[in-house]
N, C-alpha and C positions, 0 to 999 in steps of 0.2 A: 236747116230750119228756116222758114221763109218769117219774115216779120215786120207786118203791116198794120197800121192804126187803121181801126173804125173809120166810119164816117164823122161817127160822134167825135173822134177824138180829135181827128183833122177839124173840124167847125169849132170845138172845143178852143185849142190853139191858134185859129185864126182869129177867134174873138177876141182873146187876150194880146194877140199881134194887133190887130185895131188897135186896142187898148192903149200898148203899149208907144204905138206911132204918132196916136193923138195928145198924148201927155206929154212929148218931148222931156222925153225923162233928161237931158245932158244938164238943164237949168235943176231939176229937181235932185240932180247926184251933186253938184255941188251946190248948192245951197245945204244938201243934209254934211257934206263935210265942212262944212262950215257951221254947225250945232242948228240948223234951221230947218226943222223936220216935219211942217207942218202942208207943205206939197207935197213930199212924201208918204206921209201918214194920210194923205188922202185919196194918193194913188193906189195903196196900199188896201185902201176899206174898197177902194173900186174893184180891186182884184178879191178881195173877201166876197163882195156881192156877187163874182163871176163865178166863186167855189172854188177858186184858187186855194185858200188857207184850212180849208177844213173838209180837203179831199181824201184822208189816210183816217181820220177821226169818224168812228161809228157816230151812225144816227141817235143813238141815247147820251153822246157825250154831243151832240150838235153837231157834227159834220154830214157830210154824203155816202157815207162806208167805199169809195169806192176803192182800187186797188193801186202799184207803184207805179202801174204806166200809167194811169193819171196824172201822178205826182213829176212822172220824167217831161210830159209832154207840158205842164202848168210851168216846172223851171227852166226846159229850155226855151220857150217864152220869155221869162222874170232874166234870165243871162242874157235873150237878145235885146232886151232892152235897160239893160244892166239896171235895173229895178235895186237903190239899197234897202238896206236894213236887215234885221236879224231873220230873214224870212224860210232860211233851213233848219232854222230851230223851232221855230213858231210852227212850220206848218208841216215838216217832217222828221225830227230830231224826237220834236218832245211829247208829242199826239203817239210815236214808238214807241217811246222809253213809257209813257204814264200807264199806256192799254194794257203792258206786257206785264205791268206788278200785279205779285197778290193779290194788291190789294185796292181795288178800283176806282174809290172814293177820291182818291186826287185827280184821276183824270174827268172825271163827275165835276170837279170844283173849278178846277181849271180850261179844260179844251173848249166847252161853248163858248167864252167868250173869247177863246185864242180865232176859233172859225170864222166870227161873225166878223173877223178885224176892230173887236173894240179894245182889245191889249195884246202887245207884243211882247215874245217871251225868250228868252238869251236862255243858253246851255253852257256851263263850261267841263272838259272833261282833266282832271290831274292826269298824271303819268302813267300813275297805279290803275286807272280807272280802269273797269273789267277786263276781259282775256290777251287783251292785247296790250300789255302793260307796254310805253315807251313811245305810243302812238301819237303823244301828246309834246308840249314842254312840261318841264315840272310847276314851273309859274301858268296857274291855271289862267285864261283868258276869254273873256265870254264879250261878242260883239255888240253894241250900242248895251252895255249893261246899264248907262247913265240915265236912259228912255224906260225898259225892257220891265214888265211885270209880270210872271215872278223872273227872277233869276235865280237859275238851279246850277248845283256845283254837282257833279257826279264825281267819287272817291271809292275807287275799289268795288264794295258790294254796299256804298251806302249814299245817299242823296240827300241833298240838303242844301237851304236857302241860302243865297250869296249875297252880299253887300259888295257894290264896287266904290271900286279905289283908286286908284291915278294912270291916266289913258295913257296906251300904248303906241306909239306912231307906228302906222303899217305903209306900204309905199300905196296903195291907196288909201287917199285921202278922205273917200265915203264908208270904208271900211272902219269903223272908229271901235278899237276896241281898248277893254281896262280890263286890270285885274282884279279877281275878284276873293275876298276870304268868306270861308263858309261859317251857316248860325246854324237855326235851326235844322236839328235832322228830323225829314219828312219821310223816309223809308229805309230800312236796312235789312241785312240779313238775305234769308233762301230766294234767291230768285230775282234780287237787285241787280248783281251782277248781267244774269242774261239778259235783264230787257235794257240795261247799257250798251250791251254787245250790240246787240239791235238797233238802237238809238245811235250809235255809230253807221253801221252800215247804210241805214237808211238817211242818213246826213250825206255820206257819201256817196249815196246813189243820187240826190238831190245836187249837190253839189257838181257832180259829173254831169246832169243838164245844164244845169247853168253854164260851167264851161264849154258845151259845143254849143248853145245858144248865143254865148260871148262870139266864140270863134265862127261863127256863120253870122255875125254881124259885121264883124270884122271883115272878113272875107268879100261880102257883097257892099260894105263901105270901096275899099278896096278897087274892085272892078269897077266900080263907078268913076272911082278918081280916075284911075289910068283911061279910061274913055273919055273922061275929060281933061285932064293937064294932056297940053302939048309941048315939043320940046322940038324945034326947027321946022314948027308947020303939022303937025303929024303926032295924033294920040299917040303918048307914051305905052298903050297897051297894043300897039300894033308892033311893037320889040318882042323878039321871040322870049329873050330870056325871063321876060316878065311874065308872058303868057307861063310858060314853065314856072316859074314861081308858085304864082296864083294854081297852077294846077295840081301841082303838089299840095298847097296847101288845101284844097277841095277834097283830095284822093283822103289825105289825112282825116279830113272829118268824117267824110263816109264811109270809111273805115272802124272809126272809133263808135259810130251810132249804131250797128248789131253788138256791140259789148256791153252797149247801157240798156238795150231792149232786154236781150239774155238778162243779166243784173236784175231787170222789176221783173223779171218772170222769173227768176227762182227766186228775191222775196214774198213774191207771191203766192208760192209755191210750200213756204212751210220749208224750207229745205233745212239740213246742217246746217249747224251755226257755218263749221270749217267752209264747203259749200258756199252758204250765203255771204262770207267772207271773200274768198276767192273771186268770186265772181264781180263784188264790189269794187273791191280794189283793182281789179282789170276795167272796170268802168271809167273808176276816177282817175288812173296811169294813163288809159288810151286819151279820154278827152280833156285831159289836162295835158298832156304831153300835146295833142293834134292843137289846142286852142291857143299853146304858147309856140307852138309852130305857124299857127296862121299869126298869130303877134306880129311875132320876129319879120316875117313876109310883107303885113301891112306898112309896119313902120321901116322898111326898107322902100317899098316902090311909093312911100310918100314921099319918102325925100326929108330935106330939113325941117317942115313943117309937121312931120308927123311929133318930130322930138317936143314940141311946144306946148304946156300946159294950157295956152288955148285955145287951141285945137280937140274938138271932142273925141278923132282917135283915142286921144290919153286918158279917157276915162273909162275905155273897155281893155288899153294895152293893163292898166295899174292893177283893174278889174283882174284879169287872167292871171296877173302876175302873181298877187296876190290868195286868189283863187285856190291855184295849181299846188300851194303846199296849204291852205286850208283839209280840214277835217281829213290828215296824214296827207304824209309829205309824199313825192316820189319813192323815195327810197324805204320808207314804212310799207310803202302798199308794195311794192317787188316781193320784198319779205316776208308780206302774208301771202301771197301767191307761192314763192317757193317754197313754204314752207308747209301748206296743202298741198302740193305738187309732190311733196317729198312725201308724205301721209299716204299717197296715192289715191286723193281725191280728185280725179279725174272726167267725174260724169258730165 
């Protein structure tokens, strides 16, 4: 299977690369770890205006209806420019979970003004939460829940409004997450369940751009440096073992980018839940594994100054680290693959 973006889609993600080159987001990611999210939030309406937040959200709930390779190609943009805030629940977490109910009317109340960028909305899932029970911790956690309007807690087959409660340290420090306990229940019962299943996968297809976004910043950070540090006269990227480094870590990402194409073409697709599953999770293992493989590589051929908090490598190393066991961990998503593989869901 060959797999190529539009013309649209390439113009599409350059413009949001503009975007995101001109905001010098490293001042804007820590200034929001530091509770000061008002750069942020303005970067944040710029990318609502581009149709970033309100690309998976039907035209009657205020979006673009468009489909997930919109969605792959707007966050590995928002990862290359390590863009924070809650913005896989805002703009592909919770526009899945709301469409996929019953019962429509919350997605009616809620997603236009999730699209337009004038509120931002936090997701948290418990342990139990639909088919994939353990995918989670049991301490539910939902990301800037202290900003985030609504905040939805997902429990099994039921949904319901959260109030947060005392931040969580994550080793990224723009990552700000709290726990959260759940009030009012907003949906229960037939078919809660599924569109959680959903509201996961497509988190995690979301999240899987972000991290080869991260990792292909990384990566051409990276090359830059070694063309410039010298070491006895002579760019350090003229050492072979570096070149092999870096090229490994290349081969990695473009590797892992037909698993995340594959991925938005069967949610696109309507497929099996098990299917849609599968294919996820091989999205978010490849470019979490390939992004913390380009990490490991950058903050080697920096040298001691990669280690350095300021130094803005460390806001895309913290970024991935963090990332990679975001919406399941490695070893959750092996589990869902083997565990279709074992089904003999193969297609």
């Amino acid at each position: 299977m060959r797999f190529a973006l539009t013309t649209e889609q390439n113009d599409f993600a350059a413009s949001l690369r503009k975007m995101g080159e001109a905001a010098k987001t490293p001042g804007i990611v820590r200034a929001w770890g530091a509770g000061d999210s008002a750069a942020g939030r303005a970067l944040i309406g710029q990318l609502a205006e581009a149709g970033a937040l309100g690309l998976t959200s039907t035209e009657e709930n205020g979006g673009f209806g468009a489909g997930p390779v919109e969605l792959i190609v707007a966050f590995t943009e928002i990862g290359r420019a390590a863009v924070p805030g809650p913005l896989v629940e805002t703009a592909a977490a919770i526009p899945a979970l709301l469409q996929a109910l019953p019962d429509s009317t919350l997605a009616a109340r809620q997603l236009p003004e999730l699209a337009e960028g004038a509120k931002l909305a936090t997701l948290a899932l418990t342990a139990a939460a639909g088919a994939n029970a353990g995918r989670v911790d049991d301490a539910a956690t939902a990301l800037d829940a202290d900003i985030a309007d609504p905040v939805l807690i997902a429990e099994g087959d039921r949904i319901a409004l959260g109030t947060a409660g005392a931040q969580v340290k994550s080793v990224d420090a723009a990552r700000r997450l709290f726990t959260v306990t759940p009030g009012e229940t907003l949906a229960a019962g037939e078919g809660v369940s599924a569109a959680i299943d959903l509201a996961f996968d497509t988190a995690a297809l979301a999240a899987a751009a972000q991290l080869l976004g991260a990792g292909r910043a990384l990566l051409d950070t990276s090359v830059e440096y070694v063309k410039q540090r010298q070491q006895f006269g002579t760019p350090i990227g003229r050492n072979q073992a570096i070149k092999h480094h870096l090229a490994n870590a290349h081969i990695a990402l473009e590797m892992a980018q037909p698993l995340l194409y594959r991925a938005a073409l069967t949610l696109e697709s309507n497929a099996d839940s098990v299917i849609r599953g599968r294919d996820s999770s091989a999205a978010k293992l490849a470019c979490g594994e390939a992004a913390y493989r380009t990490a490991r590589i950058a903050l080697q051929v920096h040298g001691a100054i990669g280690y350095t908090a300021e130094c803005d490598l460390s806001l895309w190393l913290t970024k991935v680290t963090a990332l990679r066991s975001a919406w399941g961990t490695p070893a959750q998503h092996r589990a869902r693959i083997a565990t279709a593989l074992r089904a003999g869901n193969v297609a």
